[in-house]
Structures are given as structure tokens and as C-alpha cells.
TORDREN-462569 format. One line per field, with one value per residue (C-alpha): x, y, z; residue number from 1. Coordinates in steps of 0.5 Angstrom, whole numbers. Example, Ala and Ser with C-alpha at 12.3 -4.5 7.8 and 13.67 -1.06 7.14 Angstrom:
X = (25, 27)
Y = (-9, -2)
Z = (16, 14)
milum = (1, 2)
END
This chain:
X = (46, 42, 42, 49, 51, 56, 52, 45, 49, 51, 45, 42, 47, 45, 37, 40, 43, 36, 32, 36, 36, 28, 28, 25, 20, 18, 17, 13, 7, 7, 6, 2, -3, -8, -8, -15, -9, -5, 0, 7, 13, 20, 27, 28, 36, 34, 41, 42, 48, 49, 48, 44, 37, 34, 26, 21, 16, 8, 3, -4, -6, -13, -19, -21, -28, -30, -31, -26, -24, -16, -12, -9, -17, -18, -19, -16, -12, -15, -12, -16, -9, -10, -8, -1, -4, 0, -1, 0, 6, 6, 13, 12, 17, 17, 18, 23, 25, 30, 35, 31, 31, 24, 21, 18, 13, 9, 9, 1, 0, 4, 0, -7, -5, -3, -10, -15, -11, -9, -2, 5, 7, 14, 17, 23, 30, 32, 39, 39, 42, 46, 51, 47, 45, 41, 40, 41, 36, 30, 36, 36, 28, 27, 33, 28, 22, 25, 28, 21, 18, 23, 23, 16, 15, 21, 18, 11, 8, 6, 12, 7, 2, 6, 5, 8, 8, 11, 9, 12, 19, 17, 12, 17, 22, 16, 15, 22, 23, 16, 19, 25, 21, 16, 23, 25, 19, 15, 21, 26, 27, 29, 23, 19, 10, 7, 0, -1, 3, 1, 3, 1, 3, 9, 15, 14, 17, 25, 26, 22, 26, 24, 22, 17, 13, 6, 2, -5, -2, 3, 7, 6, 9, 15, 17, 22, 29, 28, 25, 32, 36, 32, 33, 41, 42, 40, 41, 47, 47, 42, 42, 40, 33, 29, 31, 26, 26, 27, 22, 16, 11, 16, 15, 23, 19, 15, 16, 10, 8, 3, 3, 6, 4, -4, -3, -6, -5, -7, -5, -6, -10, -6, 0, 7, 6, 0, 0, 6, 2, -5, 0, 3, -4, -6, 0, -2, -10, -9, -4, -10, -5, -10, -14, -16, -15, -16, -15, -16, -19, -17, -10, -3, 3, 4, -3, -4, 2, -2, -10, -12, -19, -17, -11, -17, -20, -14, -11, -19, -18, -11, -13, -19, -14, -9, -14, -17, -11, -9, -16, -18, -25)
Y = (-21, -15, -15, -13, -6, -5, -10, -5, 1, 0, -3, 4, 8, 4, 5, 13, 13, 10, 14, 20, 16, 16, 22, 26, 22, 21, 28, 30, 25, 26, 34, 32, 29, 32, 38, 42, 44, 50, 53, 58, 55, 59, 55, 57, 54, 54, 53, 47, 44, 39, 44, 48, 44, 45, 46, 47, 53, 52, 58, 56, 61, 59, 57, 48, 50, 47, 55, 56, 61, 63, 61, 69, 71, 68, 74, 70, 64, 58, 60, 67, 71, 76, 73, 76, 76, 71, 64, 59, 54, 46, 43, 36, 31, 26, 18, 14, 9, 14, 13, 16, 24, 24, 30, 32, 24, 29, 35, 33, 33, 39, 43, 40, 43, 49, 51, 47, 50, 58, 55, 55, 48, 46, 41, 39, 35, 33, 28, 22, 15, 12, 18, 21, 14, 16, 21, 27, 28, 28, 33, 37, 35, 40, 45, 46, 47, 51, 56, 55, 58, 65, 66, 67, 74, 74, 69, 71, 66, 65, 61, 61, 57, 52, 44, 38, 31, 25, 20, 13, 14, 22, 21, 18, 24, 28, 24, 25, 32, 32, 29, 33, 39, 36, 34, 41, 43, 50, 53, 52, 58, 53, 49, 50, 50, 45, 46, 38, 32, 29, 21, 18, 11, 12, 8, 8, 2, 0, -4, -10, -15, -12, -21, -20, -15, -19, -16, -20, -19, -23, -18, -12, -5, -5, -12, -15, -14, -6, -6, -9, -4, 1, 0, -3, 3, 8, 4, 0, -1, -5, -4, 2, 1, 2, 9, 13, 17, 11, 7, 10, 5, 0, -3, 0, 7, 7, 16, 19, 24, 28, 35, 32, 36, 33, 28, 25, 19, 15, 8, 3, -4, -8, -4, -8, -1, -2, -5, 0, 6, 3, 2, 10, 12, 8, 11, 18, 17, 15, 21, 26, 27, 23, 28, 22, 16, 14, 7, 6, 1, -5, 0, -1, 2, 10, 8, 15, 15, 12, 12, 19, 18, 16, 21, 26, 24, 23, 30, 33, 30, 32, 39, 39, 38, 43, 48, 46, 45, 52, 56, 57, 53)
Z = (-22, -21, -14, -14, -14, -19, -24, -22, -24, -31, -33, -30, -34, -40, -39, -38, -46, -48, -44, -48, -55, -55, -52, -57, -60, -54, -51, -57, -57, -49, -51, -56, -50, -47, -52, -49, -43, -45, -41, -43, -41, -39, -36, -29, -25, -17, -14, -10, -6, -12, -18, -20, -22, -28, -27, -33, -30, -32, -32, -35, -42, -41, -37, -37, -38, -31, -29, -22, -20, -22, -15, -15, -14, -8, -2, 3, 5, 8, 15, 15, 13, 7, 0, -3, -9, -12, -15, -11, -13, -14, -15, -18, -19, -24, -24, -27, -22, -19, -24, -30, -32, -35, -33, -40, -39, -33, -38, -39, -32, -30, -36, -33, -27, -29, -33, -27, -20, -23, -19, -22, -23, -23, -26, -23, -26, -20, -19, -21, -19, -19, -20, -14, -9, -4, 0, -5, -9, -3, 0, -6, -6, 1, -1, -7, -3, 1, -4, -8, -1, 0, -8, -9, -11, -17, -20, -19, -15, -7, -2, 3, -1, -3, -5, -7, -10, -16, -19, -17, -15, -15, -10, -6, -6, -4, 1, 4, 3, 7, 12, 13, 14, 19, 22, 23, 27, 26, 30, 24, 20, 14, 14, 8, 11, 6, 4, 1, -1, -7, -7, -14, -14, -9, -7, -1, 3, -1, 5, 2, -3, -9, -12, -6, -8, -13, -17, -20, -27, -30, -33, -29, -32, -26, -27, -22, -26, -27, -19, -17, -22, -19, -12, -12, -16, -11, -5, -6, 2, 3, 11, 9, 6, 12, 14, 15, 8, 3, 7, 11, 10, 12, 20, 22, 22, 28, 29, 30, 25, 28, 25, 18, 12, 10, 4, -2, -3, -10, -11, -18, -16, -19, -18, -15, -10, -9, -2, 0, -2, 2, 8, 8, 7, 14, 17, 16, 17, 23, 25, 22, 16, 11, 6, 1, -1, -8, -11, -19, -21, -26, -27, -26, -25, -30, -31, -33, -38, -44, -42, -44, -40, -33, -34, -34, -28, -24, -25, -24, -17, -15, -18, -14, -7, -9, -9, -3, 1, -1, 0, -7, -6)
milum = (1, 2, 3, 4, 5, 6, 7, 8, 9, 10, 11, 12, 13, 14, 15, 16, 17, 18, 19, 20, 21, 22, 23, 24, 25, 26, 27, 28, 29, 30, 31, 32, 33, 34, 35, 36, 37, 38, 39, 40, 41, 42, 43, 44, 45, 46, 47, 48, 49, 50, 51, 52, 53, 54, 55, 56, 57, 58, 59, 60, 61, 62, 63, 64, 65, 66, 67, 68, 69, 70, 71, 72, 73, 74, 75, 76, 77, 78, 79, 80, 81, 82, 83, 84, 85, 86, 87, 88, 89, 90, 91, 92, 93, 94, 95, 96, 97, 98, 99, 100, 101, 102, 103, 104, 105, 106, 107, 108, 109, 110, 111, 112, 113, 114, 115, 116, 117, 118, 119, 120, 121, 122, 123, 124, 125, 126, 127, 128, 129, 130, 131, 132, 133, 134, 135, 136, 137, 138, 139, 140, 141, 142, 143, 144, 145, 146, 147, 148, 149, 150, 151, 152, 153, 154, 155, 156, 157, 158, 159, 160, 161, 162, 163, 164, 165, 166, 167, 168, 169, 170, 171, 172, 173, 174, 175, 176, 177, 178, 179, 180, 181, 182, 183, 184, 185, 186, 187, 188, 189, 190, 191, 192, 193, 194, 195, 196, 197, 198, 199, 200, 201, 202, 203, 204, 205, 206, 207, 208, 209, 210, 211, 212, 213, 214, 215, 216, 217, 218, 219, 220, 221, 222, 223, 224, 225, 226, 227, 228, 229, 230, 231, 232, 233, 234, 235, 236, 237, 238, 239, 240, 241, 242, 243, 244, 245, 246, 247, 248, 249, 250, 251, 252, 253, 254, 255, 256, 257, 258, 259, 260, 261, 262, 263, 264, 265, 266, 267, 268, 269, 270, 271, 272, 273, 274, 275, 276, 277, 278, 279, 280, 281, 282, 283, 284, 285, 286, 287, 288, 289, 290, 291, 292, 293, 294, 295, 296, 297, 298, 299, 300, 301, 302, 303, 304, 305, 306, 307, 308, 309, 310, 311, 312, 313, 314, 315, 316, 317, 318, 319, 320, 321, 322, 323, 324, 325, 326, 327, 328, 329)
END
């Protein structure tokens, strides 16, 4: 029943009312997270094609102890170039199966963030599905990064120091909105320069049937019911589960990706997304575009939403990538 559209969609908009119903309960334990990271918070609306999005704008208030430098004090980018001066900026984006606006879930991650690169973080409320199937929000994804990018000095961040990533159904909008600007090639005048993507746990491969994709566990957090909401919700068609930005570890994507933005892929072991994730790494290893691999052992899908510790460690290294994929180590 819930690999028919219609029957996917309403329950997606039921999962939608119960999202908002324990939305404030919720956001408050997820800010009450990790509590040694502070940063200030301000509302930013950036115009998109689809409305405006609504975006939740970190900068860090403190240091973590670790004694890195700030980012803005970097005398140079990576390239050579001289520094704006400017922080640079990372736009993250939440999971939530694409049908789901839980952006207030990734505060912790974008305060740890903030306060361990020096960066901007941006925590973007993109569209949703099944009132906006795919392909929109990689779209609105790509309009955001390139707005991000032309906009840095109003907002008091460095555009050309820009990079990207989400977690679960995020990553893969990242991964999508990566894509479109490598497909503009170094010539378009609209394409955002990506320093790094941050993959964590992404869906990267819809074209598979969700009932086949197994997990060591027996009652893994994405069970097969929410992976047929998800995935019928956003892509009712599903002759079109294999383009390109829904699939690009699936075998119809076969382009070359030589000169795609460097990526950081990070996979949960016993994850149902696991071997999707590992297949895209593989993909982009072998085009040069791999900066890491990192699996995390004994862990499941959102592993980082409820176990504080491995949390730590994982923003710890995607913070370490970002600064060295924008020069400031």
C-alpha cells in the first residue's frame, strides 16, 4: 500500500502534523545538546525560485578549547589568494526522509560547528515533499548556494569559501546541488565554487527498492514502511529513481565526475544506507574527488541525534575537514 503515491503522500503529511505537534518539546532537549557550544543566532530569508527560505544563521560566541585559530584570521586561502578577511561559510541541511522540516534536530551540530571552524553556518528550511516532489529542493539547494556565494560581504561571511553538507536525506540534496554546479562547469557565471561536501549517512541510491535495502539490526531506525513514505513521497515516478541527482551511486549514473567538488563521506555500519554511501565514496575516490571515508562503527542511521559522545566526535572531524578544505589549518 505505501509504495503507491497517493496512499505515501497522506501518510507523509500525517508525519508532517506530528513533526510540528512535538516540535517544541523536541527543539528544546536537541538546544539543550552539547551545551559546552555556544553560538548567537539571527533569522536570514534568501529568495529562491520556490519562496523565500527560511535559514537559522550560526556564529560561534566562544572558543571549544581545542585552540584553533578562528577562520577569519587565516592570512590566505588555501589557493595562495589573500583572504577577504571574512569567515568562511557552510550551508547545512537537515534530514527528515525529504518530507520532513527538521532543521531545529541539526542545532547542535551547526552550534559545534560554528564554535570549531570560525565558519558561518547555515541551517537551511528547504521544501519539502510531497508538496514539492523532486527535483525542487536540490534546485532551491544550488539557488541557495549560489545566493550564499554573490552575498558574502552583507551578511559578513566569505562566498568564496563556501561549503556544503546534510545528513540523511540533507546529504543528498547536497550531493545534488554539487552536482549542478560541477555540471555548469568553471565557465558558468552562476555556479557556486564548492570548497567540500559533507556527506553524513546520505541517501544516495533511490533507485533500489527500498525492502531491499538490509541492515545487520533487526529493527534498524529507517524501517522499510518510512523508507517507502519517503521515497514515493518525493519521487512518485519511479522511472525516475535513477536520475542522476536522486541516484548517483546507483549503476545508471555512469558520468564522469572528474573535477566535482572534493567530498567527505561519512557512513553508519549498520545503517540501511550503508552500502550506498561506501558505493559513492568508491565513486568519487576513484575520480580523485574522496577527501575521507569514515565509517562509524556499531552505529545506525542518526546516530549522532541521540549518543552525545559519538556526536563529539564526528562533528570534531567534519570541523577539522572544513577547515582544511577552506585553508585555515
Amino acid at each position: 500500500m505505501l509504495s503507491r503515491p497517493p496512499v505515501a503522500s497522506a501518510v507523509a503529511r500525517l508525519m508532517q502534523v506530528g513533526t510540528v505537534a512535538a516540535g517544541r518539546r523536541l527543539n528544546r532537549r536537541m538546544h539543550a545538546r552539547l551545551p559546552e557550544f555556544t553560538a548567537r543566532t539571527e533569522d536570514l530569508l534568501i529568495p529562491t525560485s520556490v519562496g523565500d527560505a527560511r535559514t537559522t544563521v550560526y556564529r560561534a560566541t566562544g572558543t571549544d578549547g581545542t585552540g584553533a585559530a578562528p577562520a577569519d584570521a587565516a592570512p590566505a586561502r588555501a589557493d595562495g589568494t589573500a583572504s577577504t578577511g571574512l569567515p568562511p561559510v557552510h550551508v547545512n541541511l537537515h534530514g527528515g526522509g525529504f518530507v520532513m522540516a527538521t532543521t531545529e534536530l541539526d542545532d547542535p551540530l551547526c552550534r559545534a560547528l560554528a564554535v570549531q571552524t570560525g565558519a558561518v553556518v547555515l541551517n537551511v528550511d528547504y521544501v519539502v515533499a510531497p508538496q514539492h516532489r523532486f527535483p525542487v529542493a536540490i534546485h532551491q539547494m544550488h539557488e541557495v548556494l549560489r545566493w550564499v556565494a554573490e552575498n558574502g560581504p552583507a551578511h559578513g561571511w566569505d562566498g568564496s569559501r563556501l561549503t556544503v553538507g546534510g545528513q540523511s536525506a540533507g546529504g543528498s540534496l547536497a550531493a545534488g546541488a554539487a552536482r549542478l554546479a560541477f555540471e555548469q562547469g568553471s565557465g558558468g557565471t552562476s555556479r557556486p565554487t564548492i570548497a567540500l561536501q559533507v556527506l553524513h549517512y546520505p541517501a544516495v541510491d533511490l533507485s533500489i527498492d527500498p525492502q531491499l535495502k538490509r541492515s545487520p539490526l533487526a529493527k534498524p531506525l529507517l524501517r522499510p514502511w518510512m523508507r517507502e513514505v519517503f521515497d514515493h513521497s518525493y519521487i512518485p515516478d519511479r522511472s525516475v529513481s535513477a536520475d542522476r541527482l536522486a541516484s548517483p551511486a546507483g549503476a545508471a549514473d555512469t558520468v564522469d565526475l572528474t573535477g566535482i567538488a572534493p567530498a567527505v563521506v561519512i557512513a553508519a555500519e549498520y545503517d540501511v544506507l550503508r552500502a550506498e554511501a561506501k558505493r559513492y565514496a568508491d565513486r568519487l575516490e576513484a575520480v580523485g574527488a574522496l577527501a575521507e571515508y569514515r565509517e562509524i562503527a556499531g552505529a545506525d542511521h542518526g546516530y549522532d541525534g541521540f549518543d552525545d559522545d559519538a556526536a563529539r566526535s564526528s562533528y570534531a572531524f567534519i570541523a577539522e575537514q572544513l577547515r582544511r578544505a577552506v585553508g585555515t589549518v
